[in-house]
N, C-alpha and C positions, 0 to 999 in steps of 0.2 A: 622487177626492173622498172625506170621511171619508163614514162609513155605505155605501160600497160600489156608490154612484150616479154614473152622467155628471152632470158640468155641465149634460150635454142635458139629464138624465131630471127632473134638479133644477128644473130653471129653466122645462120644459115647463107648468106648470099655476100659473105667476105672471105677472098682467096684467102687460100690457107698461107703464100706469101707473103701476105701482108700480118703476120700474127707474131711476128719476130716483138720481142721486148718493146723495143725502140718506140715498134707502130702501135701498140696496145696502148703506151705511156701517152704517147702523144695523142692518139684518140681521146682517152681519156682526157687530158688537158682541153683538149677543145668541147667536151663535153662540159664540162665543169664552168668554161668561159662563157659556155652559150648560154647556162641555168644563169650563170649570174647575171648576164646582160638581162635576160630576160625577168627575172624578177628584179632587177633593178628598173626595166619599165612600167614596170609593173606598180612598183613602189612611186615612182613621179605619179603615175596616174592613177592611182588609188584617192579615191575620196575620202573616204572614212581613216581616222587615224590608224583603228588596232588594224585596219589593211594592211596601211602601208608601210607599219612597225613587225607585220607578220613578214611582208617580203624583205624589210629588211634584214631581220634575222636569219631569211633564205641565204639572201647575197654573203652572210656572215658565215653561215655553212658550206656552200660553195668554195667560200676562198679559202676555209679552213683544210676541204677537200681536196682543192689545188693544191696546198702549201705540201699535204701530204703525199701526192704524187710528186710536185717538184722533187722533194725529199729522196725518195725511192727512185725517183731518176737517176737524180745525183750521187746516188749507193750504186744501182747497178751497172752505172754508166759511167764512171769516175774520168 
């Protein structure tokens, strides 16, 4: 998992309440927002070309990632 965590280690200190569809989608969504912001800063301040052409490939993953969760939201959640 990114950041270098189990899914255990992750998932240990979140109520099981909170685990309904709805809030999985939506973590997830904000996860995928935060990678992008982040290597989108990444990419402004990157000096070197193939940097800033690697983050941006990041931020092209991420959205591609979103689009795919939007998707399944929109399936499970009609």
């Amino acid at each position: 998992m990114e950041g270098g965590r189990s899914v255990k280690q992750f998932m240990a200190p979140i109520r099981p309440e909170f685990l309904s569809i709805e809030n999985i989608l939506e973590l997830a969504m904000m996860f995928e927002n935060q990678a992008m912001y982040l290597y989108s800063r990444l990419a402004r301040r990157a000096e070197e070309e193939a940097s800033r052409d690697l983050f941006l490939r990041l931020v092209d993953e991420e959205q591609t990632h979103l689009g795919f969760i939007e998707e399944e939201s929109e399936r499970l959640m009609p």
